[in-house]
VOVEXBA-894961 format. One record per residue (C-alpha): residue in one letter; x, y, z. Coordinates in nm, 4 decimals, padded with zeros to 6 digits, m for minus. Example, Ala and Ser with C-alpha at 12.3 -4.5 7.8 and 13.67 -1.06 7.14 Angstrom:
// residues 2
{r A; east 01.2300; north m00.4500; up 00.7800}
{r S; east 01.3670; north m00.1060; up 00.7140}
// end
This chain:
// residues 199
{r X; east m01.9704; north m02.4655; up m02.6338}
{r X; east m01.8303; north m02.4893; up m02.2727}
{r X; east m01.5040; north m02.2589; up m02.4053}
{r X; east m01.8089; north m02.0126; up m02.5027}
{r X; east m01.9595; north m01.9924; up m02.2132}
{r X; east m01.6627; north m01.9336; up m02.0120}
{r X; east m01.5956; north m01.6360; up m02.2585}
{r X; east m01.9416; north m01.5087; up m02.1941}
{r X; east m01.9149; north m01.5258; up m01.8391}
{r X; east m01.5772; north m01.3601; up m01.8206}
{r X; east m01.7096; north m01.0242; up m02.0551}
{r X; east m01.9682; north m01.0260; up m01.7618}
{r X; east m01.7687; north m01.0819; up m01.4896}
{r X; east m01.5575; north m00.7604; up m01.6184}
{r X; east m01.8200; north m00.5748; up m01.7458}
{r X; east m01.9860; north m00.5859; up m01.3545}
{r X; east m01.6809; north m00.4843; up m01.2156}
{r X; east m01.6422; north m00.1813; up m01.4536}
{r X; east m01.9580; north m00.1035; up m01.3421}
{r X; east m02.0090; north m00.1901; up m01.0115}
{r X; east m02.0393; north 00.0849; up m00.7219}
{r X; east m01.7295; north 00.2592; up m00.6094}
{r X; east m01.6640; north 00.3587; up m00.2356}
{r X; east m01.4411; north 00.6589; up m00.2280}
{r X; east m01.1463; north 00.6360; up 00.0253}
{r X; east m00.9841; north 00.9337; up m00.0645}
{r X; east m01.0350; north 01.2210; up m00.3221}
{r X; east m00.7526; north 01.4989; up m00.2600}
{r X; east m00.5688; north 01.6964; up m00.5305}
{r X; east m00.1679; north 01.6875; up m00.4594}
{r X; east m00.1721; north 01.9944; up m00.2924}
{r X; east m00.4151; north 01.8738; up m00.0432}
{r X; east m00.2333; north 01.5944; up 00.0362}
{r X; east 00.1343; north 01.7732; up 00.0649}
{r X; east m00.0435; north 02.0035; up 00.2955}
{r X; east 00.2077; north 02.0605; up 00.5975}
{r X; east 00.5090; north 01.8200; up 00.4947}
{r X; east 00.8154; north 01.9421; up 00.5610}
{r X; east 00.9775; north 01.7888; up 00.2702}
{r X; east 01.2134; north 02.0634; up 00.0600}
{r X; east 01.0911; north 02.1017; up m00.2686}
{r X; east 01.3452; north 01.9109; up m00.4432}
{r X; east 01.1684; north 01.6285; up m00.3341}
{r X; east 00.8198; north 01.7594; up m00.3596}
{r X; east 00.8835; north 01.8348; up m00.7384}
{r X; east 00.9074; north 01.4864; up m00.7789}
{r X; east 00.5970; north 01.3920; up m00.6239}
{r X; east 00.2894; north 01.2977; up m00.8113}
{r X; east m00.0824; north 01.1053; up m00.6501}
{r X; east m00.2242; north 00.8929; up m00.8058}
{r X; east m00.5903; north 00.6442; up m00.7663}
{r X; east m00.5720; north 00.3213; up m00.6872}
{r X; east m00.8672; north 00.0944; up m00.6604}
{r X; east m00.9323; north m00.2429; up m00.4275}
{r X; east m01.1488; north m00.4806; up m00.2440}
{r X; east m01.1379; north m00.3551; up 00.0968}
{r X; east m01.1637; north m00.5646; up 00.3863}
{r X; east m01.5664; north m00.5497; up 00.3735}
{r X; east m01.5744; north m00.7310; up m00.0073}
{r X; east m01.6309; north m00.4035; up m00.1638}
{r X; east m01.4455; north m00.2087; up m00.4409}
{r X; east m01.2982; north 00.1042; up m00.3210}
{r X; east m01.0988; north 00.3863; up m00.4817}
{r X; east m00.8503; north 00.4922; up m00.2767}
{r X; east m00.5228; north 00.7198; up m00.2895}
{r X; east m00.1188; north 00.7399; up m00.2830}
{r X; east 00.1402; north 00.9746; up m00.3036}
{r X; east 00.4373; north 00.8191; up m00.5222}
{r X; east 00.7386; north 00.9451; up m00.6608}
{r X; east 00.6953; north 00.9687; up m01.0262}
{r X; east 00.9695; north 00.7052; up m01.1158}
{r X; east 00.7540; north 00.4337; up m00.9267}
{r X; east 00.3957; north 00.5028; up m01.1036}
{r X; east 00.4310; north 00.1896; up m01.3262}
{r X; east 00.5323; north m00.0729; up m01.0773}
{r X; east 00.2766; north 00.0287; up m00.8762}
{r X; east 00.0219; north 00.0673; up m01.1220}
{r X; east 00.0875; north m00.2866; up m01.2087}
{r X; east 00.0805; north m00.4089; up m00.8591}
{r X; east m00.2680; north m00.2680; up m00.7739}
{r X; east m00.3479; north m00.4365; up m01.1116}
{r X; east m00.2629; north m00.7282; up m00.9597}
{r X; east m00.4066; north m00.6872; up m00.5891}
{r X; east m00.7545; north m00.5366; up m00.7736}
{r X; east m00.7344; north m00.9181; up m01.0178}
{r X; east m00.6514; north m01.1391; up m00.6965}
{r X; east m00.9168; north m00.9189; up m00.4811}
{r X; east m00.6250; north m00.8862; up m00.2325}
{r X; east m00.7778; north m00.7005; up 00.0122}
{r X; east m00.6473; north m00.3477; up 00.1144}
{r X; east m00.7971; north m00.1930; up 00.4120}
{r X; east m00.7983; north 00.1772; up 00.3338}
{r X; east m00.5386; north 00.3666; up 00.0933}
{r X; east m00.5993; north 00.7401; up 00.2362}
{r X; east m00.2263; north 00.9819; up 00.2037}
{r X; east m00.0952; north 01.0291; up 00.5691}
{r X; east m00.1926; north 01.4403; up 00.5771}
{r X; east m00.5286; north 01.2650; up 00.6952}
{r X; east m00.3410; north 01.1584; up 00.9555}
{r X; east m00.1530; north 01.4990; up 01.0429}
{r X; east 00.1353; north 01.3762; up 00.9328}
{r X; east 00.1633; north 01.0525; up 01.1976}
{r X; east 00.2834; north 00.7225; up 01.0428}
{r X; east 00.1958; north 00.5650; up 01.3950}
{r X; east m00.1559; north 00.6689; up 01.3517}
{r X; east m00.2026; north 00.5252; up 00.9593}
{r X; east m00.0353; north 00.1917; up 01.0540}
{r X; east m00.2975; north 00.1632; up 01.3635}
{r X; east m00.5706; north 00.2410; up 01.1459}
{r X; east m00.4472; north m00.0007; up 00.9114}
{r X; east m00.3921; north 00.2462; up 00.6401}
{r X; east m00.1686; north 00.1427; up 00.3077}
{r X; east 00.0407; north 00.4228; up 00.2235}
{r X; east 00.3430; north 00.5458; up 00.0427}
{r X; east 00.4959; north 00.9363; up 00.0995}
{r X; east 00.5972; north 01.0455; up 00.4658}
{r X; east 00.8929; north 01.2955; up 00.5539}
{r X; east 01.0435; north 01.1545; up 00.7998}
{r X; east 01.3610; north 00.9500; up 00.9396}
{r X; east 01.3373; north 00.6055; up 01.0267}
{r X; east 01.2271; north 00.5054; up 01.3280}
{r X; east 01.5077; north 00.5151; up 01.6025}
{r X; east 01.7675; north 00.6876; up 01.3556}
{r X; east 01.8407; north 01.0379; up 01.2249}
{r X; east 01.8035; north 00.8769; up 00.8914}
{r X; east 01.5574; north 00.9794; up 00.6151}
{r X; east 01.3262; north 00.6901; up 00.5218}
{r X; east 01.2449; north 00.6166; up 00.1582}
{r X; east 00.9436; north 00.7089; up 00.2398}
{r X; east 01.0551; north 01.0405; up 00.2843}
{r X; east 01.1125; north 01.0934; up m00.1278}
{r X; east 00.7937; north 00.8683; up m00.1851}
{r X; east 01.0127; north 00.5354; up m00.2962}
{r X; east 00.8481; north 00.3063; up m00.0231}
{r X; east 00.5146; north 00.2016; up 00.0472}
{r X; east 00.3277; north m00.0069; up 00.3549}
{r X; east 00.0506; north m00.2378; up 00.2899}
{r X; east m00.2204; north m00.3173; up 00.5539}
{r X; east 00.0425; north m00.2470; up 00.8263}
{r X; east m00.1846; north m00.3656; up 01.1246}
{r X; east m00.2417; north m00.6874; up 00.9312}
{r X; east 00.1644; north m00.6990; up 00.8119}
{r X; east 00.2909; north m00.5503; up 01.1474}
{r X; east 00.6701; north m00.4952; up 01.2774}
{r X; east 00.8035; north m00.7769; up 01.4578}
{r X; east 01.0553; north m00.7675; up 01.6704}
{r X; east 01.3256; north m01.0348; up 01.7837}
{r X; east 01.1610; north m00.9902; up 02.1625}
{r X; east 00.8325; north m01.0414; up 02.0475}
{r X; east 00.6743; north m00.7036; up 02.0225}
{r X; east 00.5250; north m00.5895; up 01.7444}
{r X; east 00.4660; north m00.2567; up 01.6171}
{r X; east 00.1665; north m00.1004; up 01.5452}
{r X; east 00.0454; north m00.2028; up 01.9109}
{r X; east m00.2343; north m00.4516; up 01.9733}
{r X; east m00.1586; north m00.6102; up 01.5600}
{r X; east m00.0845; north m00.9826; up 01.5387}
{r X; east 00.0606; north m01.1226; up 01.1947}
{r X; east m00.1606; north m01.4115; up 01.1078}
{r X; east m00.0850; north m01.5331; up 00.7873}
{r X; east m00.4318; north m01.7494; up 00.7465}
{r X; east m00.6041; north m01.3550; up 00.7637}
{r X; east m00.6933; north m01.2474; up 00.4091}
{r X; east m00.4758; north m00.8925; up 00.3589}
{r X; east m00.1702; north m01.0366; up 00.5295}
{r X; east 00.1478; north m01.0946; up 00.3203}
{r X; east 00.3660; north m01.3981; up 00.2592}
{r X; east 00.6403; north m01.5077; up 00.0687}
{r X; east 00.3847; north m01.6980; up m00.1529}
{r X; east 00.0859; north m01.3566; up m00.2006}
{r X; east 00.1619; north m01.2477; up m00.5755}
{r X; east 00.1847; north m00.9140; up m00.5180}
{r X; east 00.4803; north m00.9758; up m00.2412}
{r X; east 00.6353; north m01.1692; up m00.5849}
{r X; east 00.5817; north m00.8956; up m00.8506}
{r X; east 00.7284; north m00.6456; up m00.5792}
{r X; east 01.0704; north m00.8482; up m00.5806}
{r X; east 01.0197; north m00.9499; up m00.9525}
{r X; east 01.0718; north m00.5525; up m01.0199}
{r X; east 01.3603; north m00.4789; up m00.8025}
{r X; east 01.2055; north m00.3503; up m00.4819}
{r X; east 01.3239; north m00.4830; up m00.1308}
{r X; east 01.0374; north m00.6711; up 00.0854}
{r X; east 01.1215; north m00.5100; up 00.4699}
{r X; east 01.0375; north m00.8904; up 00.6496}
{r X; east 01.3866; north m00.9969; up 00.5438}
{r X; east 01.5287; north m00.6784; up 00.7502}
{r X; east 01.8359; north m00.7603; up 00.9476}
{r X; east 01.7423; north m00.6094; up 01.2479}
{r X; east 01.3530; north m00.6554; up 01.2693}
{r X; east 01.1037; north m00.7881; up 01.0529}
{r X; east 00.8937; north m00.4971; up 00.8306}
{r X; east 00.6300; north m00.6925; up 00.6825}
{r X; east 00.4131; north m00.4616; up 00.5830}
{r X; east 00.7056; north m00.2524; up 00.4108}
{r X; east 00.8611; north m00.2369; up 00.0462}
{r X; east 01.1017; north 00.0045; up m00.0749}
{r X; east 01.2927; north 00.0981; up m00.3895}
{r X; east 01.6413; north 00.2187; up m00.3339}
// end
């Protein structure tokens, strides 16, 4: 009897959250969000958007977006499986165009994304998020730390006890390493926690 009940509640449980309300994030086409890159169109050709959905930071479910290259669409498919089943929360997953192009401006506003021409910070070096083979979580949670101390987006404090902030125990931080991708806290030179990659 109690095993039934637990099945019952579980069909509702799912059945609610098929159902429940949706807050849209972000609704572009690809074209909208590629508007203005710079990127050459080998690597555009291999770019692809796609929904993902999330409890934001208010309890909510939201439907947000990301621009991916198409060789990473199932690992992170099955991580925002994962971070929609643990209700990790993800502040806002909007593509960077919204942001005219300025990473600085998406990690203040605490924005997860994926696809941004550019070189990495400090270096004349193309970032992997450049061909869409990276992506930052919740960067003003998972901030940039620095050996002196600062931290990067400016005012953001890593506090691991804050719900949205990653560890070496969150699942999703697991299932990223689990499928090959590299976690940017264990960076030599600085600690990127809000960053994974995929060489």
């Amino acid at each position: 009897m109690l095993l039934l009940l637990i099945l019952i509640f579980s069909i509702f449980i799912n059945i609610y959250e098929l159902t429940e309300d949706i807050i849209i994030d972000s609704n572009l086409t690809l074209e909208e969000a590629l508007k203005g890159t710079k990127a050459p169109k080998e690597i555009i050709e291999n770019l692809i958007i796609i929904d993902v959905r999330y409890y934001s930071t208010d309890k909510k479910l939201h439907q947000g977006q990301l621009v991916i290259h198409k060789d990473i669409k199932e690992d992170i498919e099955a991580i925002f499986e994962i971070i929609l089943k643990e209700k990790f929360p993800i502040a806002k997953a909007i593509p960077i165009v919204k942001y005219n192009w300025s990473d600085y401006d998406s990690m203040s506003d605490n924005n997860t994304s994926a696809f941004c021409y550019r070189n990495i910070a400090g270096t004349n070096r193309l970032s992997n998020h450049s061909f869409g083979k990276a992506i930052d979580i919740n960067p003003f949670f998972n901030p940039v730390v620095y050996p002196d101390g600062n931290v990067s987006p400016k005012g953001a404090k890593y506090d691991t006890t804050r719900p949205g902030t990653l560890t070496e125990n969150t699942p999703i931080v697991k299932e990223f390493i689990k499928r090959g991708w590299r976690w940017g806290r264990y960076f030599s030179r600085y600690a990127d926690n809000h960053h994974f990659d995929k060489p």
